[in-house]
N, C-alpha and C positions, 0 to 999 in steps of 0.2 A: 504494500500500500504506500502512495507517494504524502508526503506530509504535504501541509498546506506551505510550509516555508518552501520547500523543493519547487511546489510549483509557481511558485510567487520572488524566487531569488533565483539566480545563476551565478556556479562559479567561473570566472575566466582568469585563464593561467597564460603563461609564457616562459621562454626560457632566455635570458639573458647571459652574453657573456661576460664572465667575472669581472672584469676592467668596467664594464657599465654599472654591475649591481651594486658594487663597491661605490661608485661615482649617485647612484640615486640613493642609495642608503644615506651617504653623507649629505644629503638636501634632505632627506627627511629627519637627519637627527637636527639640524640648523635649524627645522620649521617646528621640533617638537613635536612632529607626528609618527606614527605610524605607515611603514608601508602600505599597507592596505588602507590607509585614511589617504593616503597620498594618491595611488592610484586611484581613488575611487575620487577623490577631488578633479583629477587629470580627465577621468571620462565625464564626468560632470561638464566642466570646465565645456569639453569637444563636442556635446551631445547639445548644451545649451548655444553652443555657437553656430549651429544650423538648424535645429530643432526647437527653440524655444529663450523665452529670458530668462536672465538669471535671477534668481530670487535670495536675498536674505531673508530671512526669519528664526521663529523657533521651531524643534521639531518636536510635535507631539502627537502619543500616543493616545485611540481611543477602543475604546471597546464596543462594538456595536451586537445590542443582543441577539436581533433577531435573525444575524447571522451567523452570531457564535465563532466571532472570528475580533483581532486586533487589527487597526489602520492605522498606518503613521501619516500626519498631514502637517504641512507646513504653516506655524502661524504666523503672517504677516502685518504690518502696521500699511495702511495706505496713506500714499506721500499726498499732501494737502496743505 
């Protein structure tokens, strides 16, 4: 049986040669993040540059009953 996180998340891998992984690990320890918070910043970052704006906010989680499922939604403030 597939969980609901499987069908609702993807993992995407690569293989970098050592001389690069060394070189982005050192930008993530600079930014204080995580690999995986860095990549996923990067695809963000790519995804909103042709697919969409960028959004600040907060993120939060809700729990909707009568689906029996949690959504994470962005809270925003509108500029005004």
């Amino acid at each position: 049986m597939v969980s609901d996180w499987e069908q609702e998340n993807k993992v995407v891998m690569t293989k970098l040669p050592r001389d690069e992984f060394v070189k982005f690990k050192d930008i993530c320890e600079k930014e204080d993040k995580t690999v995986n918070k860095k990549i996923r910043e990067l695809i963000n970052q790519e995804i909103n540059k042709t697919h969409g704006v960028s959004v600040n906010g907060t993120k939060k989680k809700f729990f909707i009953p009568s689906e029996n499922k949690i959504v994470e939604m962005m809270e925003v403030e509108e500029d005004g």
